[in-house]
C-alpha positions in Angstrom: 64.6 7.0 45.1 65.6 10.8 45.0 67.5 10.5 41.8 64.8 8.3 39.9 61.7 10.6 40.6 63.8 13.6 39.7 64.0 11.9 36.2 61.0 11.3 36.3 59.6 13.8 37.0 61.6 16.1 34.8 60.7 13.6 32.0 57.3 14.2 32.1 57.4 18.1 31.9 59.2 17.8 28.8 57.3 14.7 27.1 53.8 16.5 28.1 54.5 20.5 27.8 53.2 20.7 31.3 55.1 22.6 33.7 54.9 20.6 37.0 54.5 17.2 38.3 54.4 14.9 41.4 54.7 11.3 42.2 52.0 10.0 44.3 52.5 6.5 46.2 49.5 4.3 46.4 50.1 3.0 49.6 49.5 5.7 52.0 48.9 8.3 49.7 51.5 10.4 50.2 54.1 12.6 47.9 57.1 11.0 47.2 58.5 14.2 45.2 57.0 17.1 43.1 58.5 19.4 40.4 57.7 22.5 38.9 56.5 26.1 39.5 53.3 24.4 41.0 55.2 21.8 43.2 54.5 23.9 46.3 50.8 24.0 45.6 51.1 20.1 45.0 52.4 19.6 48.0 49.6 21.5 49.7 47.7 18.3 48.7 45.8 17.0 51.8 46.1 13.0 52.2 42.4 13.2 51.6 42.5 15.4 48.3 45.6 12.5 47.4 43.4 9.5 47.9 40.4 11.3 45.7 43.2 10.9 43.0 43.8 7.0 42.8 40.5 5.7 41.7 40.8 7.7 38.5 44.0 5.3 38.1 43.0 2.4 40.2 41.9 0.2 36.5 45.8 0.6 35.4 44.4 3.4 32.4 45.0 6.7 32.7 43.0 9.7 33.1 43.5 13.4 31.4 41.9 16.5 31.5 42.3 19.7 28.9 41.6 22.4 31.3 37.6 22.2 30.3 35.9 25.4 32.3 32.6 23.6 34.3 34.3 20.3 34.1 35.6 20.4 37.5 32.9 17.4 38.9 35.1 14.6 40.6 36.7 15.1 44.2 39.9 14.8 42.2 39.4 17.4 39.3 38.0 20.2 42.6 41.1 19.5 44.4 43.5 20.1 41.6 41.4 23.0 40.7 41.6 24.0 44.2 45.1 24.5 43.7 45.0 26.4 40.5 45.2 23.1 38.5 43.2 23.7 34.9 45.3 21.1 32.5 46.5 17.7 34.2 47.3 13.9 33.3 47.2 11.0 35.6 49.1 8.2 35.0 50.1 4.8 37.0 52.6 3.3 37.7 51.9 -0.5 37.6 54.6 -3.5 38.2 53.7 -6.9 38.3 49.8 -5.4 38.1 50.4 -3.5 41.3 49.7 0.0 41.6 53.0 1.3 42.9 52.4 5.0 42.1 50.3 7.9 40.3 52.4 10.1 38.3 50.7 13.6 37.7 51.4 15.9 35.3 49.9 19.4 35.8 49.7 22.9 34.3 47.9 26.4 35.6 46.9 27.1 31.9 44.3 25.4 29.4 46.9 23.0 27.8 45.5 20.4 24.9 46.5 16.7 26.8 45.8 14.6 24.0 45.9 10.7 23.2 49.7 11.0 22.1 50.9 12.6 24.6 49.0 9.8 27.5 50.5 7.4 25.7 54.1 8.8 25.9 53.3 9.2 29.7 52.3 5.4 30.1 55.6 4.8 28.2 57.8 6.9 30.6 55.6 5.5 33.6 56.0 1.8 32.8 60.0 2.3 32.7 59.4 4.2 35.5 57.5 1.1 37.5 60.1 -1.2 36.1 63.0 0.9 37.9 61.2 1.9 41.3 60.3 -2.1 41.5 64.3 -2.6 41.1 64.7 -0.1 43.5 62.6 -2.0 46.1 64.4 -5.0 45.3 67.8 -4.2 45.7 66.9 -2.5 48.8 64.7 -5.8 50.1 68.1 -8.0 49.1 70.3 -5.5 51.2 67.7 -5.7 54.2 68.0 -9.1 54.4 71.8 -9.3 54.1 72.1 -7.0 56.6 69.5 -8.7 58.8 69.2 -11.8 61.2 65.5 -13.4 59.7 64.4 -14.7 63.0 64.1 -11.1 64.8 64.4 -8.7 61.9 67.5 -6.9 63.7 70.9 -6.0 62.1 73.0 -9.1 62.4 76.8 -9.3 64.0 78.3 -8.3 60.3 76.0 -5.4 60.3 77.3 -4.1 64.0 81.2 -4.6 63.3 80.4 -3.0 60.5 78.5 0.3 62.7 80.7 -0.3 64.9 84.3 0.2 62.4 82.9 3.5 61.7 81.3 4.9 64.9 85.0 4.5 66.4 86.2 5.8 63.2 84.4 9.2 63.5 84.2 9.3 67.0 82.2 12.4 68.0 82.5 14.1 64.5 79.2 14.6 63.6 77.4 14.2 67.4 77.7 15.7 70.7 78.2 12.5 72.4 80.9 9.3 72.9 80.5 6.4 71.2 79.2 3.5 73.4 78.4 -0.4 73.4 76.2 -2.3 75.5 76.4 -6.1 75.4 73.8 -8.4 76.9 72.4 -11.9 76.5 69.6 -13.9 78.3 69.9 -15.9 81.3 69.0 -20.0 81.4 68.7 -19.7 77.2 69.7 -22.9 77.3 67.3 -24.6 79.3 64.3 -22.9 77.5 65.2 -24.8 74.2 66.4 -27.9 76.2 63.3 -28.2 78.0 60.0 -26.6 75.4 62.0 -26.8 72.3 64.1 -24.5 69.6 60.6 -23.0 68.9 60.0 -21.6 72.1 63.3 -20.4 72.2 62.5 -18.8 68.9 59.7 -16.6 70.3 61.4 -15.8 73.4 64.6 -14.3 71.3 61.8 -13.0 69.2 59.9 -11.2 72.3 62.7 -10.1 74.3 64.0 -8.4 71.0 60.6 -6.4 70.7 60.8 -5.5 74.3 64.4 -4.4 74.4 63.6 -2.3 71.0 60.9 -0.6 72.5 63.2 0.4 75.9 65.8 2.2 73.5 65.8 5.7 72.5 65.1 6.2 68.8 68.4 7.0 68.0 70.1 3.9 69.6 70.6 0.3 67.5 70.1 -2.9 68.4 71.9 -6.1 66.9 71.7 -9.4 67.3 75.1 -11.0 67.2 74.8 -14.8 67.9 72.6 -16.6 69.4 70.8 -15.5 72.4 73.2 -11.8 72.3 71.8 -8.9 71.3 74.6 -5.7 71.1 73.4 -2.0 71.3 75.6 0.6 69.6 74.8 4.5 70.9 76.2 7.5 71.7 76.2 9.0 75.1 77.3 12.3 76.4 78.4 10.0 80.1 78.6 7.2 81.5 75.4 8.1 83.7 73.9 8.4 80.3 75.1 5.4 79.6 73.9 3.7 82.7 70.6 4.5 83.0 70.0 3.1 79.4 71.3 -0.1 80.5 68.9 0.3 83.3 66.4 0.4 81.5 66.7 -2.6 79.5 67.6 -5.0 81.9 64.2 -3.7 84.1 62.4 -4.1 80.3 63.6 -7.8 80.2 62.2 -8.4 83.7 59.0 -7.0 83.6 59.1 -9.0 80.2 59.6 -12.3 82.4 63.1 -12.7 81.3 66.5 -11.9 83.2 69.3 -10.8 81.4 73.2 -10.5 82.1 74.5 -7.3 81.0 78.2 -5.2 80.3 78.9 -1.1 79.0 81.3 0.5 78.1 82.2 3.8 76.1 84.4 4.2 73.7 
């Protein structure tokens, strides 16, 4: 995503003559990348002033001002011009008639924006679309091999995978030991056997939520067959170690299941 607004964004400077830009996305708003003398001030954008931006877009045309003194009416144009903003273009970026993004293309002096050079925008913007939409794709495709599709969690090729290269680099880049908890639920069995494979489904699917939420934000959890979930983390001991498995077995309790559990550091 880096690379691809980067050429972007560089793209439109020279296609337009303006000197900065920015890529907008539709769905929060927020800035995905700006370029430019004036990306700083672009980036001063309040979410609000962002959102004032996508109606002018919002149809799939574009919108372009020349830098007009006294034509600074819309919430959008006063919050460009708030920002020393006199010459812009906005342009979408539509896939599939989505609105995935606003490209804008901005300048601090009075620079002519006319039909040609929209059109070479929309040009640039639609390949633009066609890559990010790619982009999104491939990364969907690579979620989902990397994922089990009942809980959303990284799958048992995804944890031998984290953890060949946790033990790999050891402690190179953190503080702390690798470590691996191991844990599955007690009387699984009898919960399909007796209400059925889709009960069993939302109890793997609620005990993953509520093991989840007991982790710290830096530890993983993995399903790896099929009522064992795996967490991979780094500790600094194995009190450190401990407590965390603490908490998750008292998370699956107060959750209404039991769970059996092992840990050990690397």
């Amino acid at each position: 995503l880096d690379q691809l607004s980067a050429e972007l964004l560089h793209g439109a400077c020279s296609l337009s003559g303006l000197s900065s830009s920015m890529l907008v996305s539709s769905r929060e708003p927020v800035i995905l990348a700006a370029h430019g003398p004036l990306s700083e001030a672009l980036r001063s954008l309040s979410a609000r002033e962002l959102a004032h931006l996508l109606p002018w877009v919002s149809g799939g045309t574009s919108s372009r001002s020349s830098g007009e003194r006294g034509a600074q009416t819309s919430a959008a144009q006063q919050a460009l011009s708030r920002i020393d903003v006199r010459s812009f273009a906005l342009v979408p970026l539509v896939s599939r008639e989505q609105l995935l993004a606003v490209l804008v293309v901005a300048d601090s002096r009075r620079h002519d924006v006319d039909a040609a050079a929209v059109e070479t925008l929309e040009l640039l913007a639609a390949l633009g679309a066609a890559d990010l939409r790619t982009l999104q794709a491939t990364r969907s495709l690579e979620q989902q091999a990397r994922s089990d599709p009942l809980t959303g969690l990284p799958h048992r090729g995804a944890f031998d995978e984290a953890l060949r290269t946790s033990l790999l680099l050891g402690s190179s880049f953190t503080a702390g030991c690798p470590a691996v908890i191991v844990l599955d639920l007690d009387g699984f069995k009898q919960v399909n056997d007796q209400q059925g494979h889709a009960a069993g489904d939302q109890v793997l699917q609620r005990t993953a939520r509520v093991l989840a939420s007991a982790l710290r934000a830096q530890d993983v959890l993995h399903r790896v067959g099929g009522d064992e979930f795996a967490v991979l983390l780094d500790v600094h001991d194995e009190r450190e170690l401990e407590n965390v498995l603490d908490r998750l077995v008292w998370a699956a309790r107060r959750s209404g299941h039991t769970i059996s559990a092992g840990a050990t550091t690397a």
